[in-house]
N, C-alpha and C positions, 0 to 999 in steps of 0.2 A: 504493500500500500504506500512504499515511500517512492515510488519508481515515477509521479507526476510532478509536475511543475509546484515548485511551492518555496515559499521563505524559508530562510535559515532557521534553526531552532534559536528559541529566546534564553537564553540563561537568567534567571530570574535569582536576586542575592536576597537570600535565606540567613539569617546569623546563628552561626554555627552549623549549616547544613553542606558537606559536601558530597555532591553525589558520587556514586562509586561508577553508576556506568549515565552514559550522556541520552539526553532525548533526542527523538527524530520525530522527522513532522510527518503527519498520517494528512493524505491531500482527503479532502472530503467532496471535490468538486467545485466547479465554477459560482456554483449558487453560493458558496459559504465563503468563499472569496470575495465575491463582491459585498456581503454583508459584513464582512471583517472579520469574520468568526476563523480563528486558528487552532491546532489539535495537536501536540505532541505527546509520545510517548516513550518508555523506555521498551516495550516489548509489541514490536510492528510488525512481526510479520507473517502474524496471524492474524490481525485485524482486519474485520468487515465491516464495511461502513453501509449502509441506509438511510437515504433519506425518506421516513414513512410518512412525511407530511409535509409541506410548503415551509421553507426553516425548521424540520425536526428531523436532526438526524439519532441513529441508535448505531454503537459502535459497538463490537464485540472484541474482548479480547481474551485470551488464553494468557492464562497465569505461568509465570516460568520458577527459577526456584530463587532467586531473590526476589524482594518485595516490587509488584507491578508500581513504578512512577507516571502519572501523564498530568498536561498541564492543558486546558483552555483558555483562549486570552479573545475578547470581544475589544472594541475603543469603549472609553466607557462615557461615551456623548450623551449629555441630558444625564446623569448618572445623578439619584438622588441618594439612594438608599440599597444596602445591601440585607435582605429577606432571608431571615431562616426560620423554619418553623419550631415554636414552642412557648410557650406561656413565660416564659423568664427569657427568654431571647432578645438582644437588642434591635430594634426593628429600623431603628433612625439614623447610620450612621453607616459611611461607606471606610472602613477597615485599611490600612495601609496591608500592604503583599507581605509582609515579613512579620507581621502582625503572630499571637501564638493560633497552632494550630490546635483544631477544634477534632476531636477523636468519635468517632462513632462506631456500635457495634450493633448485631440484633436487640442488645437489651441498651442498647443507650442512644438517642435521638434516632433520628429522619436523615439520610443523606441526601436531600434535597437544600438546594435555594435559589435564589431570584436576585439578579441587578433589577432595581426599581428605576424606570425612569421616570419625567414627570408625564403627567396626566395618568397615573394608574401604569402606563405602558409597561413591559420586560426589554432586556436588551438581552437578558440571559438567563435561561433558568437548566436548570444542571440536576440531574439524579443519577444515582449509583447504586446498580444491584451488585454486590457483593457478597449476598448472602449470611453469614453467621461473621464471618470474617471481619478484622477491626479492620477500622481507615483513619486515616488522619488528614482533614481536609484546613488547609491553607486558602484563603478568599481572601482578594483583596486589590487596589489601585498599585496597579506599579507606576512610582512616580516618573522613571526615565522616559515611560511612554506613552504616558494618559490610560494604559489597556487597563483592564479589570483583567484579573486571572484566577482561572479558580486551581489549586493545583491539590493533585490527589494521591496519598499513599497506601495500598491495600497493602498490610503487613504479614499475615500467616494464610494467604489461599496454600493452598497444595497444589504441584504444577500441571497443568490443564484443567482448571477449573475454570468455567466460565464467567468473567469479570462486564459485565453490560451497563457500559456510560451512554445515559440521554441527553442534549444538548439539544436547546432551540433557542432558535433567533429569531423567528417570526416576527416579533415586535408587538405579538397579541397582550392584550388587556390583562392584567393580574388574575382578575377573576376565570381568566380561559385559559391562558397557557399553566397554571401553575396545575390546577387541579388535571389538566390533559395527561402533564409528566406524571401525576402521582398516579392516574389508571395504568398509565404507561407503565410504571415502577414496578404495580401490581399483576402486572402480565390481563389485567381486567379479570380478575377475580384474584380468589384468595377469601373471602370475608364469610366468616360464619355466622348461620341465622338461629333464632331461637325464640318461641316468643315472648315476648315481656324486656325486650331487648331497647326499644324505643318506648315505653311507659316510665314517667315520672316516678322518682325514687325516693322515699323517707329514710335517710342514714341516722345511724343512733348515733353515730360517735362524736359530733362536735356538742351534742347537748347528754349524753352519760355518760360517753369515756365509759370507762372499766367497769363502772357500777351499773351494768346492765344488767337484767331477769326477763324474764319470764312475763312478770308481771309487768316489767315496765315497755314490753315490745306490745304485750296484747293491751294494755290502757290504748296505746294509740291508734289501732288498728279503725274502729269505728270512724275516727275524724277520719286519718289518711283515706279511707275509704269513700267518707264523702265529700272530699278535696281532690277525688282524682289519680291520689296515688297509685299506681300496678304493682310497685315493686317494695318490699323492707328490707336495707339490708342490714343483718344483725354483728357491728362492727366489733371490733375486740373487746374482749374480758369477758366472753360467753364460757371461754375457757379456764377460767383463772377465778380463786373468790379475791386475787390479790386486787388492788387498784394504784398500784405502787408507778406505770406507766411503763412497765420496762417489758421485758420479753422471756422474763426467766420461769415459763410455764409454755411454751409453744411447743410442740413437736410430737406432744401425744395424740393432739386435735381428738380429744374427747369432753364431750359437753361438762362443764362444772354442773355438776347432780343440784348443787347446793340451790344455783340460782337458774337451773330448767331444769325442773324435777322430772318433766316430757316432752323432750325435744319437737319430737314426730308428732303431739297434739297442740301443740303451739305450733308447729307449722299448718298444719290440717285446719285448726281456729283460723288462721290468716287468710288461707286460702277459701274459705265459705264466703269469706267478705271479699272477696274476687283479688287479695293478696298475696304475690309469688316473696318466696321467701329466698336468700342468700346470705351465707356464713361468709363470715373474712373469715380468710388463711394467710398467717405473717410466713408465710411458704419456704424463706429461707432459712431460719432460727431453728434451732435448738438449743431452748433455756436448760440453764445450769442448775433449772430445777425440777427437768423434764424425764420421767421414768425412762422417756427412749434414750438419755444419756449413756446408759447401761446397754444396750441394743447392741453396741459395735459397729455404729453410724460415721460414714467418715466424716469428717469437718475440716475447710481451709483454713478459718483463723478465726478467733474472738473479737466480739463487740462487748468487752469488760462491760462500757458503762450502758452498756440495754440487756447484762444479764443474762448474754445468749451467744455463743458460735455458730458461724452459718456453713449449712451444710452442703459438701463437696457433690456436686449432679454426676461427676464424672464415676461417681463409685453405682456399682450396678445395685446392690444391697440399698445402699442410703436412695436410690429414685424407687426402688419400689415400693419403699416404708412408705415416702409421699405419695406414691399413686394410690397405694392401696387406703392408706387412714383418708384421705381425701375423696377418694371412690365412695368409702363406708359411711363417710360423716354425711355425703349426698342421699346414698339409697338409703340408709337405715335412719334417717331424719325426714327423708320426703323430701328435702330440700329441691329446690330450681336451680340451684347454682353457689357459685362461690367468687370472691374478690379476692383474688390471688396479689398480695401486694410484698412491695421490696423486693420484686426478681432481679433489678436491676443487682443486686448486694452479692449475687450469684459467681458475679464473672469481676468485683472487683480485685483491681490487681493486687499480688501477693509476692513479697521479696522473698527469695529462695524457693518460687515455684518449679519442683524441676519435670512437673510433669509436660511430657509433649502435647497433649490433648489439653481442647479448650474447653473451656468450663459454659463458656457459651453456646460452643456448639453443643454442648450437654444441657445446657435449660434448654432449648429448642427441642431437644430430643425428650425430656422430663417433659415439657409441654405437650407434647402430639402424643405421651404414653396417658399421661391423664385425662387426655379427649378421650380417645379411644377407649378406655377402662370406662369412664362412666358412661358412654355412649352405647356400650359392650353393654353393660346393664340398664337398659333402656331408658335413659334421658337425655334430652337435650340442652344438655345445658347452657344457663347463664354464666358466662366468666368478662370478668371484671378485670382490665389493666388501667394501667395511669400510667402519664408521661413518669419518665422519662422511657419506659420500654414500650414503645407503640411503633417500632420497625412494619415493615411489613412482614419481615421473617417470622419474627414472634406473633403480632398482630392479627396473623389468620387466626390464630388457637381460640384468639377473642372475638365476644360477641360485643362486646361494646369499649369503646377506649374512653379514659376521662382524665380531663386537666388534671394537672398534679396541685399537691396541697396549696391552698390557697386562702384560710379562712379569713373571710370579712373585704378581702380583696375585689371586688365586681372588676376592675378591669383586666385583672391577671386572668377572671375567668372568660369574660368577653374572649380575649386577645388568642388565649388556649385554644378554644371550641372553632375560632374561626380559622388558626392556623392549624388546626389536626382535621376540620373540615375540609382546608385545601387542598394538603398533602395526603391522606388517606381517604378520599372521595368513597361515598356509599357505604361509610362505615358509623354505626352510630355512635355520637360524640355527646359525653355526658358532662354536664359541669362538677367543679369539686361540690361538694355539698353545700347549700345556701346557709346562714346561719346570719345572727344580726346581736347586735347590744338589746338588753332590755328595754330601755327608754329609746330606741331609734323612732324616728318620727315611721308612719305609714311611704311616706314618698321614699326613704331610703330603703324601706322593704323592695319595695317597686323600684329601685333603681337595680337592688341588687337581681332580680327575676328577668328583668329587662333585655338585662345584660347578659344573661342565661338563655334567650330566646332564640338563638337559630340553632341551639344545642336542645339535649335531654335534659331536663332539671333533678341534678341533685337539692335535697333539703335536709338540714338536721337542725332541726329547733324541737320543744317539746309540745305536742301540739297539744296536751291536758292545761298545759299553762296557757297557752296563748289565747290572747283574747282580743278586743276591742280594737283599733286600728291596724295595726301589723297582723293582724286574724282576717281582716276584710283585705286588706293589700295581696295578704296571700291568696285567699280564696279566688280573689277576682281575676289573678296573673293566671293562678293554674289553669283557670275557666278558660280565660285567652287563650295562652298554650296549646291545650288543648281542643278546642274548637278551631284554632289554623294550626294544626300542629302537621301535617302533610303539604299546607307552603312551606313552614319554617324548616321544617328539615327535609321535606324532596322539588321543593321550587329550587329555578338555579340563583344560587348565593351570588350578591353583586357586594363584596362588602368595598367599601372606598381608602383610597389612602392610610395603605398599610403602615406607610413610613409613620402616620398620627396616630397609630394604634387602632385604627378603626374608626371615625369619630360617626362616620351613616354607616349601616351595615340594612341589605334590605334584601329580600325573598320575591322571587314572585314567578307565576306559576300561569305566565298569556292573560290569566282571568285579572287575577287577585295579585295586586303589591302593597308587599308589608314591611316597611320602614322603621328601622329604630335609629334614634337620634341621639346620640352622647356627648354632645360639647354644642357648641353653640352655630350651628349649620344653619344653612336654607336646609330644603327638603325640595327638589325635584321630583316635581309628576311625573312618570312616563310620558312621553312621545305620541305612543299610538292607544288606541280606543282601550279604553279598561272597564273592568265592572265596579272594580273595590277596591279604594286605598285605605291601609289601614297605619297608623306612625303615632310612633311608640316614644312617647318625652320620658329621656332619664337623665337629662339636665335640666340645672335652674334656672336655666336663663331668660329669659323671655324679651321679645315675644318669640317667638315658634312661625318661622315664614316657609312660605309652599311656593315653588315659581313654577308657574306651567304655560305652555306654547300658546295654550289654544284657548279660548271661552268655554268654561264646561259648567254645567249645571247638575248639581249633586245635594242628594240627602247626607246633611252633616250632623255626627253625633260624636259626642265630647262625655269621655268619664273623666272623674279625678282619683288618686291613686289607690280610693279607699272603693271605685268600683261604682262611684254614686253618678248618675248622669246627671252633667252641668248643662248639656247644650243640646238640643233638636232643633233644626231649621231643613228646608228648601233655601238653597242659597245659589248665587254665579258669582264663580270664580273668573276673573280675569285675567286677561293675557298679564305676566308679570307676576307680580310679589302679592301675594294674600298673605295676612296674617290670620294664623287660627287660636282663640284663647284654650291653650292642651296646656293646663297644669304642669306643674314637673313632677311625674311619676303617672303622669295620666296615658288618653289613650284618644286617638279623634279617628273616627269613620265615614271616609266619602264614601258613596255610592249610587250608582245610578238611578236617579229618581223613578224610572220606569219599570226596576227589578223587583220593586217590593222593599221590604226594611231585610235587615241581614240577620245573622243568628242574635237570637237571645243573649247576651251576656251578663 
């Protein structure tokens, strides 16, 4: 592939980096020339190049027995912002090329990202199948030459494993080229279904932590029930009567007698009230005060101050203790499923590692043994990941992926749900759990639900307590939610100016667009003919302005954030700036005066 016309290779200066062998340029054709898009590598000559779309190419390469080097370098014109997906990721800020390199594996980030240009546009957006395999990705301006480079190191393939780099330059829209590469990433499938996977979820653990029972899962069941909820999931200390917060009781995963004296009719109770039930599993630990201590379980190394060693996946003994206590605590409880958390802890590194075999590629393999086992005994389960392990490697195993911790944060969660929506397209994306201050006003309920709106809504508050305004905030978002909950999460996501964190993010599905507003925006009507706009205030600012092309005359309805209707009219919007009085935490509803009034809420 090095036999066409093409540029010298770039030598890009690294501090401290000398390569051992040199790159060579991989020509991709005239199209990626004229666009300025360049490709070298250090192992060419097996590479296949494809362009399978108008600026998208897919290159393939064979791993050799040093670690495969390649670099791509775009000009980086209009260059705002450099895109990587994750809820803690920096979104505003174009990176120098010597910059530290960002490491990824199956159990740790996306190897995806995006040059932002302005208007929304891409100048480059980049994915890497790899597989279980670590990488080390380097992003960033080389300043000798204006280029953006993204440059990539896959460090332990074994030789001829297939290494598949995506690269497009089309110049498409954020919201089109990004989510393209990640079906791309995912070969268009890969994603497990289940039901109860897309239903709003009551998590116990930001409002009981370790003081969980029995009694305090079924008190809530009634409200959850008629608020909407599908799913409970029964967070840590099910297992432990400790509340100490630590991990030095995990690894037996058998129910604390003390505080579920009946597992299996506390699940069966839940489920009468149309509630699916899910056990967390702290999947890596084994506490220093766990019967299976004694088992003859391997283990990498201790986490002294959580009380717990986490256990080696590469030992065949130690994966089948977790398939099978994990399989059991499902069938022999009735359970839907489990929230498998901290895999990431699986594969971190360990000084004096002398084993050859990856410990990641071993959770991968401990994950597809736990499908299979409980699938083997007739369910399909609910499983539960959180960033940072939402690969796509690991990610099939999952039926649903969710931001990572974030309590009382709305924009970590916002920022999460729309970047795991972009890059793992058609997989459902759950917020961390919603939770709030006692005294928060109603609107800040509402701001935090808002911001959880193109996702699945986690919630952990305790809903025996809750009452009077933050009870009515709730009740009224889930309503929403759920009554457009098929725009929100299968309309195509237009979310705006990723570099600002998102400040419009909106749904819309030909019929119906649904708008949510978080800083102080206009709001854009669509273009062409609609039935229903619906936009969503979870800022304070006011006023709240809508600019639209055309004269439309629309049935206008205004709630405030407590769900109470402020406004009905027949009104004409004009060409230009309308302003609509939408409270902040409220909700306002155009719609075509000829269609009749719209759902209930």
């Amino acid at each position: 592939m090095t036999d066409a016309p093409s540029a010298a290779p770039l030598s890009i200066w690294v501090p401290g980096h000398n390569p051992a062998r040199p790159q060579q340029p991989v020509f991709l054709g005239t199209t990626a020339t004229a666009r300025g898009l360049r490709l070298q590598a250090t192992d060419t000559d097996a590479a296949q190049t494809t362009e399978v779309a108008d600026g998208v190419w897919e290159i393939s390469f064979r791993a050799g027995r040093a670690p495969l080097e390649l670099t791509a370098l775009v000009p980086a014109v209009d260059a705002v912002a450099w895109w990587r997906p994750g809820s803690t990721e920096p979104h505003a800020t174009v990176p120098p090329s010597w910059g530290d390199p960002v490491d990824t594996t199956a159990l740790l980030g996306i190897p995806v990202g995006a040059l932002l240009l302005r208007q929304d546009r891409t100048g480059l957006v980049y994915a890497l199948d790899a597989g279980s395999h670590r990488t080390s990705v380097r992003a960033g301006l080389v300043e000798e030459s204006a280029e953006f480079a993204v440059m990539v190191t896959v460090q332990d393939a074994e030789p001829g494993a297939e290494i598949r780099l995506l690269l497009d330059v089309s110049g498409r829209p954020f919201a089109e080229a990004v989510p393209d590469t990640g079906r791309r990433l995912q070969r268009g499938g890969g994603t497990r279904v289940a039901p109860g996977a897309e239903d709003a979820v009551l998590c116990t653990w930001y409002f009981a932590h370790q003081d969980v029972t029995a009694g305090t899962v079924l008190a809530q069941a009634d409200r959850a029930a008629e608020l909407g909820f599908g799913v409970v999931i029964v967070d840590d200390g099910w297992q432990t009567m400790s509340q100490a917060r630590g991990y030095g009781w995990c690894g037996d995963w058998e129910v604390a007698a003390e505080k579920f004296p009946d597992p299996a009719d506390l699940v069966a109770e839940l489920r009468t009230r149309g509630l699916r039930t899910m056990w967390w599993v702290g999947t890596p630990f084994l506490g220093f005060r766990a019967r299976a201590r004694t088992a003859g379980l391997a283990t990498r190394y201790e986490e002294t101050e959580l009380d717990a060693a986490v256990l080696d996946p590469r030992d065949d003994a130690t994966r089948r203790h977790l398939v099978e206590r994990i399989r059991d605590l499902v069938v022999e409880t009735g359970a839907d499923g489990v929230k498998l958390d901290f895999l990431e802890r699986f594969a971190t590194p360990v000084p004096h590692d002398s084993s050859p075999h990856s410990p990641v590629a071993a959770t991968v393999r401990l994950l597809a043994e736990i499908v299979e086992a409980v699938e083997a005994a007739g369910v399909r389960p609910l499983i539960e990941f959180r960033e940072p392990y939402v690969h796509p490697a690991v990610g099939r195993f999952a039926t649903m992926l969710r931001v990572g911790d974030c309590p009382l944060s709305a924009t970590q969660n916002r920022v999460g749900i729309v970047d795991l929506r972009m890059a793992r397209p058609g997989q459902p994306v759950h917020s961390d759990p919603i939770m709030w201050a006692a005294d928060d006003a109603a609107e800040r309920v509402a701001h935090h639900l808002i911001n959880a709106l193109f996702g699945v809504p986690q919630v952990s508050v305790d809903l025996v307590r809750l009452d009077g305004a933050p009870s009515d905030a709730l009740a009224f978002w889930l309503r929403v939610w759920t009554t457009y909950r098929e725009t929100l999460l299968h309309g195509e996501l237009l979310p705006q100016r990723p570099d600002l964190l998102y400040p419009l993010i909106a749904a819309d599905d030909g019929d119906r667009h649904f708008v949510a507003r978080y800083a102080p925006h206009a709001v854009t009507l669509p273009r062409r003919p609609w039935h229903e706009v619906l936009i969503a205030n979870a800022d304070d600012s006011a006023p709240l302005v809508v600019n639209g092309a055309l004269p439309v005359s629309v049935r206008m309805e205004i709630w405030d954030a407590r769900g109470r209707r402020t406004h009905r009219s027949l009104t004409e919007l004009a060409p230009g700036p309308s302003v609509l009085p939408v409270p902040s935490g409220g909700l306002a509803r155009l719609s075509h005066p000829d269609l009749g009034p719209g759902p209930e809420l």
